[in-house]
ZAGULUM-124335 format. One record per residue: x, y, z negated of N, C-alpha, C in turn. Coordinates in steps of 0.05 Angstrom, whole numbers, plus 32768, in hexadecimal, padded with zeros to 4 digits. Each point is the difference from the previous one (the first is absolute). Layout:
N
XYZXYZXYZ;...
This chain:
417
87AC86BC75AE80077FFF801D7FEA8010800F;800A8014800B7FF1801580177FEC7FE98013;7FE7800F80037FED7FF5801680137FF6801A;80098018800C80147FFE8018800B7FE48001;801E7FFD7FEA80137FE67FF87FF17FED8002;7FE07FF17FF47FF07FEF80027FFD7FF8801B;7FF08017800B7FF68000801F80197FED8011;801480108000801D7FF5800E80057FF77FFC;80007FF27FE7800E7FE47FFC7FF47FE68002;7FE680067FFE7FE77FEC8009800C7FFA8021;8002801780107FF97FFF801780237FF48015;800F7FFD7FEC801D7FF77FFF7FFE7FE07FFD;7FF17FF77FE380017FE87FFA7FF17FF18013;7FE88007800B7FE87FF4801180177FF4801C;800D801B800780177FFC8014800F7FEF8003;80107FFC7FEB800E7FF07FFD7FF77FE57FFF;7FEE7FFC7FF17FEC7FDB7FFE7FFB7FF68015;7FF18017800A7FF57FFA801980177FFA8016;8012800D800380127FFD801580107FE57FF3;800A7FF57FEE80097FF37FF17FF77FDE8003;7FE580047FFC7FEA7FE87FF17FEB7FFB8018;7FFA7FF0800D7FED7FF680137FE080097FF1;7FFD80157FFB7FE5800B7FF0800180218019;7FE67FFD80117FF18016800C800680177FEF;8016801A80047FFE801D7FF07FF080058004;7FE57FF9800A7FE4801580007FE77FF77FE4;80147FE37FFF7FF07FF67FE5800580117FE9;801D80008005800C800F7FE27FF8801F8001;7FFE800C80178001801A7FFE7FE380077FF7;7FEB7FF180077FE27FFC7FF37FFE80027FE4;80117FF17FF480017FF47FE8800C801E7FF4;80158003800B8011801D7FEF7FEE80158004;7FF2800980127FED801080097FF07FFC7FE7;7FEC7FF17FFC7FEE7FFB7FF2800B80017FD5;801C7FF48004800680117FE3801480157FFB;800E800D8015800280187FF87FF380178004;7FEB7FFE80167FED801180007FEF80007FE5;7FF17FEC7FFC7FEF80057FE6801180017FEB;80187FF67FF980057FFE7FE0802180237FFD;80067FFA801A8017802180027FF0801F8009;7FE97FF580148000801880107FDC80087FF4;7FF77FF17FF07FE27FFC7FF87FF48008801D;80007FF480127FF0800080177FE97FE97FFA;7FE57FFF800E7FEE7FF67FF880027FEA801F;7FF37FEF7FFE7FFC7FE980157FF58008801A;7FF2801580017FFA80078016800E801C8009;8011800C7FF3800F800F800880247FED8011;7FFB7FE87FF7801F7FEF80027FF07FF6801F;7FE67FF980027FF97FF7801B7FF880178018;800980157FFB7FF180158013801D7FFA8009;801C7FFD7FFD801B8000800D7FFE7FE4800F;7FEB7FEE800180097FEA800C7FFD80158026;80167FF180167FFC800380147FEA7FFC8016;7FE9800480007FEB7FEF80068008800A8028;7FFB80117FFF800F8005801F80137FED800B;801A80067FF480147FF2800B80037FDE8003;7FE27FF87FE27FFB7FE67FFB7FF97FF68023;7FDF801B800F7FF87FF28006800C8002801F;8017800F8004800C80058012800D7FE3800E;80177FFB7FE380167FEB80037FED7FDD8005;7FE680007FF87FF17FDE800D7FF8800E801B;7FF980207FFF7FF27FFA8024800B7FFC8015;801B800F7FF9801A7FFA801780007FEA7FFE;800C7FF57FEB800A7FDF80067FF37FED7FFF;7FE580087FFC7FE57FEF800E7FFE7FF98020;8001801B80037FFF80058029800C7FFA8006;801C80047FFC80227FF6800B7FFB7FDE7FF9;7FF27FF77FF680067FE07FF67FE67FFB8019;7FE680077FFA7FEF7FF5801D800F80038012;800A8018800E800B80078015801E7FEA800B;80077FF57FE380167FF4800C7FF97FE08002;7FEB7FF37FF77FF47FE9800B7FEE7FFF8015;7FF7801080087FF380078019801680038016;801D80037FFA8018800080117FFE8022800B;7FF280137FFA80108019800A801080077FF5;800280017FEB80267FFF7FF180117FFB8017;7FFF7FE3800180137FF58013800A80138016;7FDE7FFF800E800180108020801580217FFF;7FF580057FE3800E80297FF880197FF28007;80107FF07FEA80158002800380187FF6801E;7FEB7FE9800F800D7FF5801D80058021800F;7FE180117FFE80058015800D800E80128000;800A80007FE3801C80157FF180178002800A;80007FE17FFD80207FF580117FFD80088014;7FEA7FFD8010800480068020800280278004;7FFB80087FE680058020801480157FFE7FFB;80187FF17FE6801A80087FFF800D7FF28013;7FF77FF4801280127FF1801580097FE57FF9;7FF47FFB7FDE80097FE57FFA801480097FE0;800D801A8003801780097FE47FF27FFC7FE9;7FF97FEB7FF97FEC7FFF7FE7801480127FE9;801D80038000800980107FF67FF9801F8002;7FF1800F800A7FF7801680007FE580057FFA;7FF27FEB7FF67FE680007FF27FF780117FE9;801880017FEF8000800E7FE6800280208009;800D8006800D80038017800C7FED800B8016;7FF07FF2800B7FE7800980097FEB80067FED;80007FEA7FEC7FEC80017FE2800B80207FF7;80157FFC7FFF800B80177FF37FF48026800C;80087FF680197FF1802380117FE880007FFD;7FF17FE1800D7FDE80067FFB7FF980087FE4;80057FF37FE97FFE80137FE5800080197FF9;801480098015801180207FF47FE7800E8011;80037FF980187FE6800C80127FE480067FF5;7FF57FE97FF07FEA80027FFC7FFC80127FE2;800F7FFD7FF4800980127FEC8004801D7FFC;8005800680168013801980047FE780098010;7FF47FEE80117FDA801280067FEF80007FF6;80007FF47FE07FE880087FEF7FFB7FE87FF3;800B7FE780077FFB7FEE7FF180097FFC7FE7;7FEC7FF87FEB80077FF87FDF80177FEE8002;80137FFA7FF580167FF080027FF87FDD7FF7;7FEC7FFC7FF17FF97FED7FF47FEF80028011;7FF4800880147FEF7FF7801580107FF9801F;8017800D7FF980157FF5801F800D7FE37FFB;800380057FDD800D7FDE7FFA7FF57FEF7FFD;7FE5800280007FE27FEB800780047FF48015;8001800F800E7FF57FFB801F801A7FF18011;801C80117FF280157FF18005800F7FE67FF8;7FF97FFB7FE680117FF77FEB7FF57FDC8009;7FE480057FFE80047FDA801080047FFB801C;8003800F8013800C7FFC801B801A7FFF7FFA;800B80097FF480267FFC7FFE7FFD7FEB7FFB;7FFB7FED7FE080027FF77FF27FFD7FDC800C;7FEA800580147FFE7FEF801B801A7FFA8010;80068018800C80168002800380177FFA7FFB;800180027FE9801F7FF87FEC7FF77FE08000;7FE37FF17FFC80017FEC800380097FEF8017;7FED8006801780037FF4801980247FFE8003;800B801C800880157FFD800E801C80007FEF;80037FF07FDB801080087FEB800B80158006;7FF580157FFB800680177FF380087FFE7FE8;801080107FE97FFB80047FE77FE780147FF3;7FEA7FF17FF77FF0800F7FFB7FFA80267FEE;801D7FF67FEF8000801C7FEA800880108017;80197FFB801E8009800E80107FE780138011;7FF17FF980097FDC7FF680087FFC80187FEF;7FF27FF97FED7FED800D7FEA800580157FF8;8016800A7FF7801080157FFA800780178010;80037FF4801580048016801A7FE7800B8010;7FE97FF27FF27FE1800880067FFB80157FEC;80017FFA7FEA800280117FED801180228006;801C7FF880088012801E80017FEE8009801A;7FFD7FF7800F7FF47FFF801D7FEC80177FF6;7FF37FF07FEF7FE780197FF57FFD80187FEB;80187FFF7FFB800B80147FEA800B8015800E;80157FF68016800E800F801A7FEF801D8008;7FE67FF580057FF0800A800A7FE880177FEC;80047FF57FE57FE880067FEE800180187FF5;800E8012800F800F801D7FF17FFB8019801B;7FF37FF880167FFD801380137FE780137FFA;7FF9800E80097FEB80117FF67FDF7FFE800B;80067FE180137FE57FF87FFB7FFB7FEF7FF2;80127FF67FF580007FE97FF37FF080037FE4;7FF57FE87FEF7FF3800B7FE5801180007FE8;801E7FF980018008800C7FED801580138004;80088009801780088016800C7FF180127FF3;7FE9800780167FF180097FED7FF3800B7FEB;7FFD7FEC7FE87FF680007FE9802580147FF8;80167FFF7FFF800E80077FF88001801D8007;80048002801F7FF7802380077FF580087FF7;7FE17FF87FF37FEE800C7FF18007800A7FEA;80097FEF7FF6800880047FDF801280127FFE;801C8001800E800D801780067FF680167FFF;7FE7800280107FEF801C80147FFA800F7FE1;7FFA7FEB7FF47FF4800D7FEA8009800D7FE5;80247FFD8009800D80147FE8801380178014;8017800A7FF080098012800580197FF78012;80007FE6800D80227FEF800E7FF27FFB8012;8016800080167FFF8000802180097FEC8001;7FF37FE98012800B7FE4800D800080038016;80107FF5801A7FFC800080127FF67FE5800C;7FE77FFF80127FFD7FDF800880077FF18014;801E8013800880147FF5801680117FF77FEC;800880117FED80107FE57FEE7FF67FF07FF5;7FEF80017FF07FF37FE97FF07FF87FEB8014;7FF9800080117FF37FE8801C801E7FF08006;801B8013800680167FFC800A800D7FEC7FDF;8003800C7FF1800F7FFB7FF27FEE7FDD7FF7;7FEE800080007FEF7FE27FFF80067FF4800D;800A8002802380037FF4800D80167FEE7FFE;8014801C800380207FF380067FFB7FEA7FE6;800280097FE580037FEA7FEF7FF47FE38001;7FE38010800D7FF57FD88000800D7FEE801A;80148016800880087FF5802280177FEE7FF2;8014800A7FF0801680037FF87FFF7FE37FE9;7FE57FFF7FFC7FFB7FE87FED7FF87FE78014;7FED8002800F7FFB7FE98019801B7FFC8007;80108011800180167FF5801A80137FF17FE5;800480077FE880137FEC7FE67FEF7FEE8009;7FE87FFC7FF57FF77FEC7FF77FFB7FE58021;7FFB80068013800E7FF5801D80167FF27FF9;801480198000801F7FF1800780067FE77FED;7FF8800E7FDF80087FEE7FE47FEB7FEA8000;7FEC7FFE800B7FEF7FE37FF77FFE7FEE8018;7FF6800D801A7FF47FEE801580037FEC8008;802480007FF580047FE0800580047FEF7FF3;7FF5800C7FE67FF67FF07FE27FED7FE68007;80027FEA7FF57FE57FEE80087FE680067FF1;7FEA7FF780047FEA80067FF780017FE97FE9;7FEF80127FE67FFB7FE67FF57FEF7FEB7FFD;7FFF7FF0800F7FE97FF0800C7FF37FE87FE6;7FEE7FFC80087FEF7FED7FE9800F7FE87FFB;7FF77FEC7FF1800E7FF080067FEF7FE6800C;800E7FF480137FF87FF280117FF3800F801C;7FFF801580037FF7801C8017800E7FFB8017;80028002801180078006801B7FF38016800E;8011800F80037FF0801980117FFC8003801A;7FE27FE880097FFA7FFF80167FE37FFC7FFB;7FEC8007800E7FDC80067FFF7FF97FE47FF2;7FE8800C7FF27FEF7FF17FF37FFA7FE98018;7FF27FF17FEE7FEF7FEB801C7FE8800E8007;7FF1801A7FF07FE88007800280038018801C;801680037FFE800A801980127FFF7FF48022;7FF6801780137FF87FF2801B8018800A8016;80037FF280108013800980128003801E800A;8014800780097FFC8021800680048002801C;80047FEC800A8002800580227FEB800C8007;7FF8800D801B7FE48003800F7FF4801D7FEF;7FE38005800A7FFC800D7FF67FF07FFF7FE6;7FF580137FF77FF57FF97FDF7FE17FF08007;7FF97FF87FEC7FE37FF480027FE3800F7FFA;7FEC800080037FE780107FF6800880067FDE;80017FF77FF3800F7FF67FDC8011801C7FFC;80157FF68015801B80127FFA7FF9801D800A;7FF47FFD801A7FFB802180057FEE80117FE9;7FEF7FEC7FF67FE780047FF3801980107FDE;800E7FF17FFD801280047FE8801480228003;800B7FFD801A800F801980097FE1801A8003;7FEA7FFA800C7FF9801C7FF87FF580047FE7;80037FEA7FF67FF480077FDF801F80117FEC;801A7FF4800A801980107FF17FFE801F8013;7FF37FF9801A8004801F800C7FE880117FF4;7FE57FF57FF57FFA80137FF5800280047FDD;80097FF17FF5801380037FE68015801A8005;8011800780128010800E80037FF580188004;7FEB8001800E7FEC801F80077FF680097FE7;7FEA7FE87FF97FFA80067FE6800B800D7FF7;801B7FF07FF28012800C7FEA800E801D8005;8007800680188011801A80067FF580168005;7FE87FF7801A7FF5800E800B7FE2800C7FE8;7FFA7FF27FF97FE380077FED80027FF97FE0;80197FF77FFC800880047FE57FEC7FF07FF4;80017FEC80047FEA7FE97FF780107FEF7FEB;7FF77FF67FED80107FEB7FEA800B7FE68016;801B7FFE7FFC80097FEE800D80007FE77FF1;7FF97FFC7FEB7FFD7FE27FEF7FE07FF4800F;7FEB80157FF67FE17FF3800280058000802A;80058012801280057FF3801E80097FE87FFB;801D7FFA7FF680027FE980017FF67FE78002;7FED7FFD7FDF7FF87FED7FFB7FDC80018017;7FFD8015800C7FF07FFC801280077FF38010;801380068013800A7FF1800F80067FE68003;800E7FFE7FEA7FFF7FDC7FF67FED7FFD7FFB;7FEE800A7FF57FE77FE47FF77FEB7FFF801D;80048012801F7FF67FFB8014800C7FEE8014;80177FFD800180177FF380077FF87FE47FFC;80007FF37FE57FFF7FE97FED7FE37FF3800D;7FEC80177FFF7FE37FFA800480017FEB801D;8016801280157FFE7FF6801880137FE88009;80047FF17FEA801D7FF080017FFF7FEE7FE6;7FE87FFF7FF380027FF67FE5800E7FE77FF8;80017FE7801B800B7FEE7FF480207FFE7FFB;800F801A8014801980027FFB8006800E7FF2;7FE980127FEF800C801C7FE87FFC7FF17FEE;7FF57FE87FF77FF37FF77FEA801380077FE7;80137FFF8002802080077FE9800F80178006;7FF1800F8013800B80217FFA800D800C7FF5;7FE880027FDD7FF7800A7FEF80267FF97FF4;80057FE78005801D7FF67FF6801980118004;800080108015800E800D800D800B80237FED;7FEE800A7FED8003800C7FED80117FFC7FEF;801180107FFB801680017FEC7FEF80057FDE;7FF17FF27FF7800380007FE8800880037FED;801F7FFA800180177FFE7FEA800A80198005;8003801780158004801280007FEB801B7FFB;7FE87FEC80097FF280167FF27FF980077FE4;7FFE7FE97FEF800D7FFC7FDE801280157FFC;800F7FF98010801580107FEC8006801F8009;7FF7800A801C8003801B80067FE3800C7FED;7FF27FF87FFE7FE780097FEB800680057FE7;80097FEB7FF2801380017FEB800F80117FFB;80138006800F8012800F7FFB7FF580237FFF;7FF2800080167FEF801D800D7FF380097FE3;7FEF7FF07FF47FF27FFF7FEE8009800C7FE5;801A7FFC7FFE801180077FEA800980138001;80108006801E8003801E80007FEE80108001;7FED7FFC800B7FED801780007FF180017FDD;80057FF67FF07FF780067FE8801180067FEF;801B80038007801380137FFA8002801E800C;7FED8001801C8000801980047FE8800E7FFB;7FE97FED7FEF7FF1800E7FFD800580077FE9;800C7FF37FE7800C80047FE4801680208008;800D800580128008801E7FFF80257FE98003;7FFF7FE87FFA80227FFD7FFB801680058020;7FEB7FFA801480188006801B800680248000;7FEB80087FF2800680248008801580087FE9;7FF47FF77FE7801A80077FEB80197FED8001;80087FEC800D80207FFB8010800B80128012;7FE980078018800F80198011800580117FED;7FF0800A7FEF800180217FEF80237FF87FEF;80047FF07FFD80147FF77FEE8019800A8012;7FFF7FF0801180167FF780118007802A8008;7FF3800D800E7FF980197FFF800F80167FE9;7FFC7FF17FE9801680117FEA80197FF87FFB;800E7FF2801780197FF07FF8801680168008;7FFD801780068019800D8004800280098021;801880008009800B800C80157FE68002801E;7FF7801080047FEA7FFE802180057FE68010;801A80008008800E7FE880187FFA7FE67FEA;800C7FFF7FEE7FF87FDE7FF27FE180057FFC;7FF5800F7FF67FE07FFC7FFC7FF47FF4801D;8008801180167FF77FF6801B800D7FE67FF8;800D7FF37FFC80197FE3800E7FE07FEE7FED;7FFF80097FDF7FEF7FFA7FF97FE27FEE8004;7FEA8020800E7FF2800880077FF67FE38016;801B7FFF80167FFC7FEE800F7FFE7FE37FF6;801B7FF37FF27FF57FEC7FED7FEA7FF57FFC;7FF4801B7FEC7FDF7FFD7FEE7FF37FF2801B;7FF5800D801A7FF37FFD80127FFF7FE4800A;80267FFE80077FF97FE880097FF87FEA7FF4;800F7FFF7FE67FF17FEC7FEB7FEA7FF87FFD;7FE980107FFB7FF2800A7FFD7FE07FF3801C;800F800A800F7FF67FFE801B7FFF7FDF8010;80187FFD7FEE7FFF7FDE80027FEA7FF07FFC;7FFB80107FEE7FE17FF47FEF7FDF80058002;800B8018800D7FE0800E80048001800A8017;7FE7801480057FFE800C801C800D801A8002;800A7FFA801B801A801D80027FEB80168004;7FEA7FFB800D7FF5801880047FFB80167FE3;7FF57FE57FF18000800F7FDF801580047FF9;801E7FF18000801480157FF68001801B8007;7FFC80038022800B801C800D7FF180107FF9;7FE77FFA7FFD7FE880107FF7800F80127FE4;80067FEB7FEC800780037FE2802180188004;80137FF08012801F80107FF5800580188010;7FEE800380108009801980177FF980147FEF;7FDD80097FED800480187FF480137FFF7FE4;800D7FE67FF180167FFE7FF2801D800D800C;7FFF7FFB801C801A80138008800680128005;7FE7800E80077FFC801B8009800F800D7FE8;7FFB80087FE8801680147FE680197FFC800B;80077FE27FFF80237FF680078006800E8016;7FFB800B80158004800A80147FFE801C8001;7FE0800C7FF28007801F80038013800B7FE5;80047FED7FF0801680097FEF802280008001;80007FED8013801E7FF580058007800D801E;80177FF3801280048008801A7FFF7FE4800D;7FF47FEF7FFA80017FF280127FE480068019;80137FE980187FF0800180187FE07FFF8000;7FEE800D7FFE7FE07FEF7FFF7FFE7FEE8013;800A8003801C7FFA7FEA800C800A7FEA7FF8;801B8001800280157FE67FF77FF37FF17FEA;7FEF80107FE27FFD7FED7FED7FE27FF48009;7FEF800E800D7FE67FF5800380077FE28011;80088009801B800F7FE9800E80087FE67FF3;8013800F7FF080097FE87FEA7FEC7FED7FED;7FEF80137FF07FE97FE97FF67FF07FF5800D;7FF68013801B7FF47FE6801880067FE58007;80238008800B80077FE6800480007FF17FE7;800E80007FED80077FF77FEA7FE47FEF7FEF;7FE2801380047FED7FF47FFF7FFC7FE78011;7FF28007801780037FE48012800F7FEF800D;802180047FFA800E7FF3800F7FFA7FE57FEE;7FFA7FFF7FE87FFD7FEA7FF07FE47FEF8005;7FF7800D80147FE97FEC7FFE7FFC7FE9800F;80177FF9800580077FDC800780017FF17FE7;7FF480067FE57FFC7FF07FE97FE37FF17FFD;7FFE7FE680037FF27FF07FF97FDA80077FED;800D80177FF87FF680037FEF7FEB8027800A;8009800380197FFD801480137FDE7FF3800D;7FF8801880137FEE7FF48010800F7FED801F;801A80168002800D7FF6801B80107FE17FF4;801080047FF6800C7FE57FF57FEE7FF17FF9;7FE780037FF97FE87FE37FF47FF87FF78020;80058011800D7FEF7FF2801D80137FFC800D;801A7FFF7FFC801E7FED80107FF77FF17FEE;80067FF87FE47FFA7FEC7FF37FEF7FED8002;7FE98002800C7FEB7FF380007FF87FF88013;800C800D801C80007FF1801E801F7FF18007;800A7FFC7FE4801C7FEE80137FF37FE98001;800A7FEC80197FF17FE77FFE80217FEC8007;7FFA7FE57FF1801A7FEC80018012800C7FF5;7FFA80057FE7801B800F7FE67FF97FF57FE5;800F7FFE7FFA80067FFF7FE47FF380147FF2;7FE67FFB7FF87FF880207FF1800E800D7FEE;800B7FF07FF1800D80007FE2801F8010800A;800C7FF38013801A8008800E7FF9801A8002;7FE8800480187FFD8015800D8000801E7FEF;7FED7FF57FED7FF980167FF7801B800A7FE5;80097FF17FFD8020800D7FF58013800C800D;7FFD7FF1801F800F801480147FF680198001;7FE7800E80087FF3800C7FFE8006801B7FE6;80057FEE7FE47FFC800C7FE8802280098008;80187FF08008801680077FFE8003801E8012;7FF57FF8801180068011801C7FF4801A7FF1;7FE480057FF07FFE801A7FF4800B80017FEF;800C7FF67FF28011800E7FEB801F80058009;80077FFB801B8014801180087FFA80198009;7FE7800680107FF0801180017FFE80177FEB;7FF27FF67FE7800280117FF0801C80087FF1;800C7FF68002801E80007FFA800F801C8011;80047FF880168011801180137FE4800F800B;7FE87FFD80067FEE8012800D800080207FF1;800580067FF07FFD800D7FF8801C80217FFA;80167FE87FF98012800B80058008800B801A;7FFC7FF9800F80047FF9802C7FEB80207FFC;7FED7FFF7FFF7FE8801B8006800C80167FEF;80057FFC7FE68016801D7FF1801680038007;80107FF3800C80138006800A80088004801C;7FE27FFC80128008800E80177FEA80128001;7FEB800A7FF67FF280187FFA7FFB80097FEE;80177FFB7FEA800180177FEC801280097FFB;80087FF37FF4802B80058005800B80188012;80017FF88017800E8015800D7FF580178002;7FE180087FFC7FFA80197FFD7FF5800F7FE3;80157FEA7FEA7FF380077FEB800D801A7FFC;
């Protein structure tokens, strides 16, 4: 049995248990990590730990460190009373404000996993306070920032122009920006109509109304609370403006916050998704020691010799999204754009249409759990069913990867193949 068949089928079975069996996939994926790296891929122990996520580790506690002080200190509360009040009260148009501010901040330079930071537990608040459906929430923060993540200030805009720049194919970054858009528009507005008035899946015994720790939101904020808002206002500078690690701000912030409030942060620290951070590590961990073993590049190279240009693209996209499910899109795009380049100056298809295509097709999937954007919906829902949630979550991307893919080849490849 080929290295490859091992790798995948490990990474199939872990899936399935885990989704199956009340056992953390970040346990198992540790576990598979640790023997098919050393006994398939002879990787050594400290080559299997250089793939652990340590970034994204320390990203996903500092957000939901701060977002957890911040919301016993009651500015949670206050963001969200104030939300309602710019919509006039339509708590139904919340998702769709989440949704533009994402695309916006995205589309002017912001990291996408730094817009769904900053966004992803204010919705999530949101979806609490006023029942929302949270995946409705979360997801549309996500497209919100994908919408946006393809303009040419953007960093994976961008990073893609570049890569382009650097062979012999012309992209344009009115289409590639455009063609990101409409689709993640085209996905917010399904995923709206088909869920919103889905119920949430709530804990059991939950009621989705404020903690007892949570402070009224009438009036104005307190020394605490203002003290909390310029610490997320300069989290947000930080991060955009000076490109500062948005995990270590975080956990600054919180641990000055806490300092000034200690007897009500004393359980903070509780507020951390743990169980999701298990298992997005886990999982990260595994793929990335499959890409350091060479197996995600020799699947694309595969997929690549299958015949006709148009199916190789239909392909191509597949690999990505799959793929991308699991790991960081930036490192897919990095990896399949100079893979497509031959397919393109050899064939007639569109260059823009297919680049477009693995863009989206890359990140439209990164509402998976197992994503940096999907670990931080994941990990700021509050009064859910984790277990529920995060299957909703797992379901909702695998329609994603399902139809995401097909949807992007067939409206920018297809017709100008």
């Amino acid at each position: 049995m080929s290295v490859e068949v091992i790798s995948i089928a490990a990474l199939l079975v872990m899936f399935v248990v885990g989704t199956v069996l009340p056992i953390n996939l970040g346990i198992l994926a540790f576990v598979a990590t640790f023997a098919v790296g050393t006994a398939s891929l002879g990787l050594t122990e400290d080559e299997i730990f250089e793939g652990f996520p340590a970034k994204l580790f320390v990203t996903i506690v500092g957000v939901t460190y701060l977002f957890s002080v911040a919301r016993r200190n009651g500015t949670i509360d206050w963001l969200v009373a104030a939300g309602v009040r710019m919509v006039r009260g339509k708590v139904e148009l919340i998702p769709w404000v989440l949704f533009l501010v994402a695309a916006l901040l995205t589309a002017f330079g912001t990291f996408t996993p730094a817009a769904v930071a900053i966004l992803a537990p204010i919705g999530m608040n949101f979806a609490y306070r006023y029942k929302l459906n949270p995946l409705v929430v979360g997801m549309m923060v996500i497209s919100g920032g994908h919408a946006g993540a393809f303009s040419p200030l953007a960093v994976s805009g961008a990073l893609v122009l570049g890569l382009v720049d650097k062979t012999d194919v012309h992209v344009s970054a009115v289409a590639l920006f455009s063609a990101s858009f409409v689709i993640n528009l085209v996905l917010a507005v399904l995923t709206y109509v088909l869920l919103a008035k889905r119920p949430a899946p709530l804990a059991d015994g939950t009621a989705q109304t404020t903690d007892d720790e949570d402070l009224a939101v009438s009036g104005r904020p307190d020394w605490r609370q203002w003290l909390t808002l310029a610490s997320l206002l300069a989290l947000v500078v930080g991060a955009l403006g000076f490109h500062l690690e948005i995990g270590f701000l975080a956990l600054a912030a919180g641990a000055l916050l806490a300092l000034v409030d200690m007897k009500r942060q004393e359980k903070a620290v509780d507020g951390v998704s743990w169980s999701t951070l298990l298992l997005v590590a886990g999982m990260m961990t595994y793929i990335a020691m499959l890409e350091k073993a060479g197996i995600i590049e020799e699947i694309s190279e595969h997929a690549a010799d299958l015949g006709a240009p148009v199916v190789v693209a239909l392909l191509l996209c597949f690999t990505v999204a799959i793929t991308s499910a699991f790991a960081s899109s930036t490192a897919i795009l990095t990896a399949i754009i100079p893979l497509a380049v031959p397919l393109l100056l050899s064939s007639h298809l569109s260059a823009a249409g297919l680049i477009a295509a693995l863009a989206v097709s890359t990140t439209i999937v990164d509402t998976s759990p197992f994503s940096t954007n999907g670990a931080l919906v994941l990990s700021n829902a509050r009064g859910v069913d984790a277990r529920r949630f995060y299957r909703q979550v797992i379901g909702y991307t695998s329609g994603i990867v399902a139809l995401g893919p097909v949807i992007a080849w067939g409206a920018l490849v297809l017709p100008w193949s």
